[in-house]
C-alpha positions in Angstrom: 33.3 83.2 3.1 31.9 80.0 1.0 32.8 80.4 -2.8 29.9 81.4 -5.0 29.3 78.3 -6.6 28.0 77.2 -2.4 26.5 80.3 -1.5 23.9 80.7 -4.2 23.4 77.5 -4.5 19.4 76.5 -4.2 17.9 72.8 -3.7 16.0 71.8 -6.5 12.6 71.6 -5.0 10.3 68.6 -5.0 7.9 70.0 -7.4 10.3 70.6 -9.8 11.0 66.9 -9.6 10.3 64.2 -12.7 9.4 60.6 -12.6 12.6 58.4 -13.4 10.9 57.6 -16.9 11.2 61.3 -18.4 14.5 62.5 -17.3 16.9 59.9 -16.2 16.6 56.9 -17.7 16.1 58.6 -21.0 18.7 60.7 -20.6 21.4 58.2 -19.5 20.1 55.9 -22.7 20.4 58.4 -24.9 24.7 58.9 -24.0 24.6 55.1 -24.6 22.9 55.1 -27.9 25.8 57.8 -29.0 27.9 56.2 -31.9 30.7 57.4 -29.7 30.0 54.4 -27.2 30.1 51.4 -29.4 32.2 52.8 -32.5 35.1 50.6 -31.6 33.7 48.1 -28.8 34.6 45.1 -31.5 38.2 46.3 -31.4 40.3 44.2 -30.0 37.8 42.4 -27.8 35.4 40.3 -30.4 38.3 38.6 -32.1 40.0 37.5 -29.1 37.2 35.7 -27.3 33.3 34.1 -28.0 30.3 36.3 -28.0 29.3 35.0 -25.0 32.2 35.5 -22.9 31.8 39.5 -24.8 28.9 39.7 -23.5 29.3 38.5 -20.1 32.1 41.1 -20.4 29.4 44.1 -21.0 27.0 42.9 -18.7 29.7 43.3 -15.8 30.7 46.5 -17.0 26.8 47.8 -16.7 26.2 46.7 -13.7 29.5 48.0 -11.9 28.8 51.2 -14.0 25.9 51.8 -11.8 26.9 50.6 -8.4 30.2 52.5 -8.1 30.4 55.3 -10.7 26.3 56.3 -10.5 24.3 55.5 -7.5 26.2 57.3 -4.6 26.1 60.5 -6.6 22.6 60.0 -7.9 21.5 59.7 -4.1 23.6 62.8 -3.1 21.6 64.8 -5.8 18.5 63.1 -4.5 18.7 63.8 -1.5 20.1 67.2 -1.4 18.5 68.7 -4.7 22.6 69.8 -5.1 24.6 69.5 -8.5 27.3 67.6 -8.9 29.8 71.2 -8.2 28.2 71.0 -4.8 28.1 68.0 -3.7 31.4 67.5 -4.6 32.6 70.2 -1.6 32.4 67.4 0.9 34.9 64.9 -1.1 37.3 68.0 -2.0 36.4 70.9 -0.4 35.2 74.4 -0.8 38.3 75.5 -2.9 39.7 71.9 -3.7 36.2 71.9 -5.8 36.7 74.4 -7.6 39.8 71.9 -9.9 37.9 68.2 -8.9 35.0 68.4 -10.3 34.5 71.3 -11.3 36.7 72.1 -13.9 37.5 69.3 -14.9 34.1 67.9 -15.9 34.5 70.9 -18.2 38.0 70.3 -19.8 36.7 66.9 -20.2 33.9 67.9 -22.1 36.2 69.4 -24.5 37.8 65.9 -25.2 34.0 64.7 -25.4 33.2 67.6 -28.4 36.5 66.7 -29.7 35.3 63.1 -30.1 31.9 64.0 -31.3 33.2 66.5 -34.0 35.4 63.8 -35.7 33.1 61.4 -35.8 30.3 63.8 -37.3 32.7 64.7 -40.2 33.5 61.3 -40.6 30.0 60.5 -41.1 29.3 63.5 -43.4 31.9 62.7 -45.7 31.0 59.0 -45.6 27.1 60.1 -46.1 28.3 61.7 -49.1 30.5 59.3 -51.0 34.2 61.1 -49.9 37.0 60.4 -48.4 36.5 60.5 -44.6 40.3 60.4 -43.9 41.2 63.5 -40.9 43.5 66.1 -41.8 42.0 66.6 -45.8 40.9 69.8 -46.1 37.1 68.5 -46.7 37.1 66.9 -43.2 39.1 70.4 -42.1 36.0 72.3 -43.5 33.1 70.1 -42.1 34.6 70.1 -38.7 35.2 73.7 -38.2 31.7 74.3 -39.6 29.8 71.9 -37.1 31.6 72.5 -34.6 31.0 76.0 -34.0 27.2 75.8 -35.2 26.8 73.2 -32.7 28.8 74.7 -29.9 26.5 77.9 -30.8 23.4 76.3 -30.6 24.6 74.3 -26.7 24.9 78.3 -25.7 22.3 79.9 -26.8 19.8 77.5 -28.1 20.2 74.4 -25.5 16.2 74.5 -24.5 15.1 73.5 -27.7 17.8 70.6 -28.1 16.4 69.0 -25.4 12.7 69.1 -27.1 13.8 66.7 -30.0 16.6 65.0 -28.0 14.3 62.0 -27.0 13.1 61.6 -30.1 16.1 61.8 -31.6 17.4 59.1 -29.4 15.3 56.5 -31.4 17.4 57.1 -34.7 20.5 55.3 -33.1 17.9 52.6 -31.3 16.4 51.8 -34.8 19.2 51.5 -36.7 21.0 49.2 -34.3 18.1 47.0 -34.7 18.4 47.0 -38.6 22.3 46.5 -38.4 21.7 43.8 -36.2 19.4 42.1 -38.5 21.3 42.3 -41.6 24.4 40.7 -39.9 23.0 38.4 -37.0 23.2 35.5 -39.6 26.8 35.5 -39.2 27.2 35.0 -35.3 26.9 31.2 -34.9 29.8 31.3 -37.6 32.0 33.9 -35.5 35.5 32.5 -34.7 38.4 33.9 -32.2 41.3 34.7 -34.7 43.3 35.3 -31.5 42.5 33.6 -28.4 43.1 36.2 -25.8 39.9 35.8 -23.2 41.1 37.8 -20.7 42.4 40.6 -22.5 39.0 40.7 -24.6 36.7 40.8 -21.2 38.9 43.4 -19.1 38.9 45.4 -21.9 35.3 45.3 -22.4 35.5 46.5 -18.9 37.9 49.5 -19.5 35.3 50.9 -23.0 32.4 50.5 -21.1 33.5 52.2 -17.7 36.1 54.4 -19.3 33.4 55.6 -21.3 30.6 56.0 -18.6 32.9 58.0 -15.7 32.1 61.3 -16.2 28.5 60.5 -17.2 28.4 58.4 -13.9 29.8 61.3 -11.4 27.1 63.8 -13.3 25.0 61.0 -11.7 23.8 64.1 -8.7 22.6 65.8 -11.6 19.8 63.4 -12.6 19.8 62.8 -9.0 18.8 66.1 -8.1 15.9 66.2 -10.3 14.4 62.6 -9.0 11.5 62.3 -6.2 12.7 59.7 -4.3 15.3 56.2 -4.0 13.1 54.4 -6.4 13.3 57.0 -9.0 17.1 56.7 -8.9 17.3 52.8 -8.9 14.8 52.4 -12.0 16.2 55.2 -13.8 19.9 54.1 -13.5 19.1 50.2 -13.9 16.9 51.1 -17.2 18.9 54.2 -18.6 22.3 52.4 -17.9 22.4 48.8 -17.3 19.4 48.2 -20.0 20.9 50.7 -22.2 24.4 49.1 -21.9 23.5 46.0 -23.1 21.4 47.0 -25.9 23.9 49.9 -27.2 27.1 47.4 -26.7 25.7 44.1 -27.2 23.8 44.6 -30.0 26.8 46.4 -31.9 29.4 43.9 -30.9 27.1 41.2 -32.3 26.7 42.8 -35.2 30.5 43.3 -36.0 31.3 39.3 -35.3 28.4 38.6 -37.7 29.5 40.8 -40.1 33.0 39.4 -40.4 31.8 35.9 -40.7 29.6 36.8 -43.5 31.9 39.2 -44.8 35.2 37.4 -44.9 37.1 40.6 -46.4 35.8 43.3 -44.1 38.5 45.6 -43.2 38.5 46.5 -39.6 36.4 45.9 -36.1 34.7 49.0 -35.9 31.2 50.0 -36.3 31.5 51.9 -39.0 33.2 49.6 -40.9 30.1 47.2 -39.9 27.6 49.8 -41.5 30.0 49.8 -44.6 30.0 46.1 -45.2 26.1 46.2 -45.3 26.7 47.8 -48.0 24.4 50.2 -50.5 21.8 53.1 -49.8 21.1 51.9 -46.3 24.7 52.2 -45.5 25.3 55.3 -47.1 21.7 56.8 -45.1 22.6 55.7 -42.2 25.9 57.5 -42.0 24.1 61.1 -42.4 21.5 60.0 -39.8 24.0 58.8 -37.1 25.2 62.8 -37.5 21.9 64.1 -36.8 21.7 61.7 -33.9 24.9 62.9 -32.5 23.3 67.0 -32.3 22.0 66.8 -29.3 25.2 64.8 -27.5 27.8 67.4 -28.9 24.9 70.0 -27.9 24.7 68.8 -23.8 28.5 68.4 -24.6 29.1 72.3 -25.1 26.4 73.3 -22.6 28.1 71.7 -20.0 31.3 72.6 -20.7 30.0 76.4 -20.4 28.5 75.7 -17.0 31.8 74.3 -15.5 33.6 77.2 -16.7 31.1 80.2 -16.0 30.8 78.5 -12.4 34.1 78.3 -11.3 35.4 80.9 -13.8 32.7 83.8 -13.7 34.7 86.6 -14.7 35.1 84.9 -18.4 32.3 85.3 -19.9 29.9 82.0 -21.0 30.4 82.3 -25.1 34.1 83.2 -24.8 35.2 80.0 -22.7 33.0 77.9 -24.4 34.2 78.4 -28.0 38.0 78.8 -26.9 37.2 75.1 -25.7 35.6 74.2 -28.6 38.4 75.7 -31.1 40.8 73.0 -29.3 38.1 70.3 -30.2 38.2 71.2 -33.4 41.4 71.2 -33.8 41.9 67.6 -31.4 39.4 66.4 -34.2 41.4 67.7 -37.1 44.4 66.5 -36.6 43.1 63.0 -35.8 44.2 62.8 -31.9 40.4 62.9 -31.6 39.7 59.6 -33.4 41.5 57.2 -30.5 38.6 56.4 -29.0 39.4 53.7 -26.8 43.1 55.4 -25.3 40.1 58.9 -24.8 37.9 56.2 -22.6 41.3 55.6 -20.8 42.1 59.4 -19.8 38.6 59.8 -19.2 38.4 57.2 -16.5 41.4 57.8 -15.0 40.6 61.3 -14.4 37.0 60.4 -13.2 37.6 57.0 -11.5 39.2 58.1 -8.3 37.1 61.2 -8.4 33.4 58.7 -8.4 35.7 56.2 -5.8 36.5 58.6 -3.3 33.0 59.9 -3.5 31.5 56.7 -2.9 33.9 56.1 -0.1 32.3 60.2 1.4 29.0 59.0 0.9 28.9 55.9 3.1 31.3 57.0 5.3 29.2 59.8 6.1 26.4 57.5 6.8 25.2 57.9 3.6 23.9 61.4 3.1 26.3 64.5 2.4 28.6 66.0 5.0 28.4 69.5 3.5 31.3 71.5 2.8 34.4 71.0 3.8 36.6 73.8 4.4 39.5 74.6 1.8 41.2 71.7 0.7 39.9 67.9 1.5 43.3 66.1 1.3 41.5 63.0 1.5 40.0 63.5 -1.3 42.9 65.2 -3.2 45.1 62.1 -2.2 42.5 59.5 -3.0 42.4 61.4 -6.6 46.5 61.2 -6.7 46.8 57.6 -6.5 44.0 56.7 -8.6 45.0 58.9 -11.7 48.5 57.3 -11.2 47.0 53.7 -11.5 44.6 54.7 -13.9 47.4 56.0 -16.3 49.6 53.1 -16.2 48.9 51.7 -19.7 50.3 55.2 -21.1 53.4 54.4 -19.0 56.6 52.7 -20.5 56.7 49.8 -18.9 56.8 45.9 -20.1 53.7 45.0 -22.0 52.2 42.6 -19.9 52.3 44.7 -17.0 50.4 46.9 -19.3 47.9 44.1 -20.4 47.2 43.4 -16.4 46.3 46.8 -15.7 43.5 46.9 -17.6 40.8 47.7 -16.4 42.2 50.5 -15.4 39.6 52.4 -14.8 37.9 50.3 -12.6 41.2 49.5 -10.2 41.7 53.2 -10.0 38.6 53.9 -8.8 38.7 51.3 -5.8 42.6 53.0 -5.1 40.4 56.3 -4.7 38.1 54.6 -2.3 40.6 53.1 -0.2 43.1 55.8 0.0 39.7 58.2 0.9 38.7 55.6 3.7 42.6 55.4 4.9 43.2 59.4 4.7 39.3 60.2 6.3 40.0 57.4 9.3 43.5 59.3 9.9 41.5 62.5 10.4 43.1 64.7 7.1 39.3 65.4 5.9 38.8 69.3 6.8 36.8 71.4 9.2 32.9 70.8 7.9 31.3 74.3 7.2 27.7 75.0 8.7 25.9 76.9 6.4 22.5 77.2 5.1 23.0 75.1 2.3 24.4 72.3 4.5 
């Protein structure tokens, strides 16, 4: 017997399909044009090393963003009409799907609303001329109250989020543009306070693909809506490695110009670039960039429910969904929520074996999907082990260079989760394959 989540699966069909223009690369630009992405992309990268090595940095980061965390899932979708839940039942198997990636996608999600929550309040309370520090019980108040509305309206009321979502997408966009003008002055007169080159590119590496893993694996989503090969190489060249350098180049320009024009600015973050442009602009755009972040913390809820109803469907949809939501809250709260960079970290090491070993299924398989593979794919399971383990390294206690080597992380655990998933396939541990109609 195939778990439900197989069985009553359906292929999306062909007419249901969209041009690359109105679903993906919109889409994908839109998680780029998040705050969340480019918050803290000038910390600890723009003052160790020239704007132009930076931005070599990012432009790296795009492109192996879409080569080894997007397109192999994108074509699975594509070519199967499959979510990502079911084409992930070749890489793990029938029940092994059910953790990897099934529910995780959704626990992650709750780190994601976590994320978004604090830096909504943070916003609010910065919109409105008080103090934005977590823990007060202002930012308490504000949290709790978004975050449920917001959770509510991913459940019940996610059709008419995704109506305004593309034009909400061009609040961000627009107000990039006018950051970048007020502080572009300042570039040419940007200087390294600390000359540390490499540690400033690889860790452009980590924020950028830390950031994208999960969005990359949801990749056979998109996919599955897309006509055709071409609609999945426009749409994941424009909507990520466009959007990539736009969302993080721009910003990280702006912070190094904003320092040199600004010698007492306090901080590397966005936020803090925003602030140092200083009057009613700053102070507008802080309550737009929390409208702008609706729809994110929206899709962010939404798919959170899916994971769980999916794999979990004797708890009911609203239930799981807001117990998930109450730990955001209170992940945002407490502050945990505002380390954005170490949350990039967990994310990809929890999703960058999971994209490597699925790249390594997908052209292994002669690139198409196997099907299903019955019960546990240990291949896939072990590929996952040894790339979490790698991926986690800078949270272990070791000596801080080995620490400042193993970044990025991300990226070297997701090529240990392709080799180990070649190694393990070639040695014969992937399982039975199930024929079924959905195969």
């Amino acid at each position: 017997m195939l778990p439900s989540y197989i069985a009553k699966a359906v292929s999306n069909p062909q007419s249901k399909r969209v041009p690359w223009y109105v679903n993906t690369a919109p889409s994908y630009a839109g998680v780029f044009l998040w705050i969340g992405f480019y918050q803290s992309i000038g910390e600890g990268t723009i003052s160790r090393a020239g704007v132009g090595l930076c931005l070599l940095g990012i432009a790296a980061a795009a492109i192996l963003s879409y080569a080894l965390y997007y397109y192999a899932p994108a074509m699975l979708g594509m070519k199967t009409g499959f979510p990502l839940y079911v084409v992930g039942s070749s890489t793990f198997g029938t029940r092994g799907g059910y953790l990897m990636p099934g529910l995780l996608m959704g626990l992650l999600q709750i780190g994601w609303f976590a994320v978004s929550t604090a830096l909504s309040a943070t916003f609010i309370l910065k919109a409105l001329g008080m103090s934005a520090e977590s823990g007060t019980l202002a930012f308490a108040a504000i949290a709790i109250a978004w975050g449920y509305i917001i959770a509510w309206v991913g459940v019940k009321g996610i059709q008419y989020v995704s109506k305004v979502a593309l034009f909400l997408n061009f609040i961000p966009a627009l107000m990039i543009l006018i950051v970048f003008a007020k502080t572009g002055g300042g570039i040419a007169a940007h200087t390294v306070s600390n000359p540390e080159p490499f540690v400033a590119f690889t860790l452009l590496l980590q924020i950028v693909i830390g950031f994208f893993a999960t969005a990359g694996a949801a990749g056979a989503d998109f996919g599955m809506n897309s006509r055709d090969t071409r609609d999945v190489r426009l749409g994941g060249f424009v909507g990520i490695v466009v959007a990539v350098l736009f969302a993080g180049g721009l910003p990280l320009l702006s912070v190094a110009g904003a320092h040199a024009l600004h010698p007492g600015m306090q901080g590397w973050t966005y936020d803090a670039t925003i602030s140092a442009v200083g009057g009613f602009l700053a102070t507008a755009m802080f309550g737009l960039y929390a409208i702008a972040s609706v729809p994110g913390a929206c899709f962010c809820a939404f798919i959170a429910g899916n994971s769980f109803s999916t794999m979990l469907p004797g708890v009911p949809r609203v239930s799981s969904t807001m117990i998930g939501v109450t730990v955001s809250i209170i992940l945002a709260i407490t502050g945990i929520a505002g380390h954005m960079v170490t949350f990039f970290q967990i994310v990809g090491a929890s999703f960058g074996p999971i994209c490597g070993a699925m790249l390594a299924d997908y052209l292994l398989s002669g690139r198409k999907w196997a099907g299903p593979r019955d019960g546990i794919n240990i291949a896939g399971y072990g590929a996952w082990a040894v790339g979490f383990l790698i991926g986690i390294i800078p949270f272990l206690p070791l000596p801080a260079a080995v620490k400042t080597y193993a970044q990025p992380a991300t990226l070297y655990s997701t090529i240990a989760g392709f080799i180990v998933y070649a190694i393990l396939a070639k040695a014969g541990l992937e399982p039975r394959r199930v024929e079924t109609a959905t195969a």
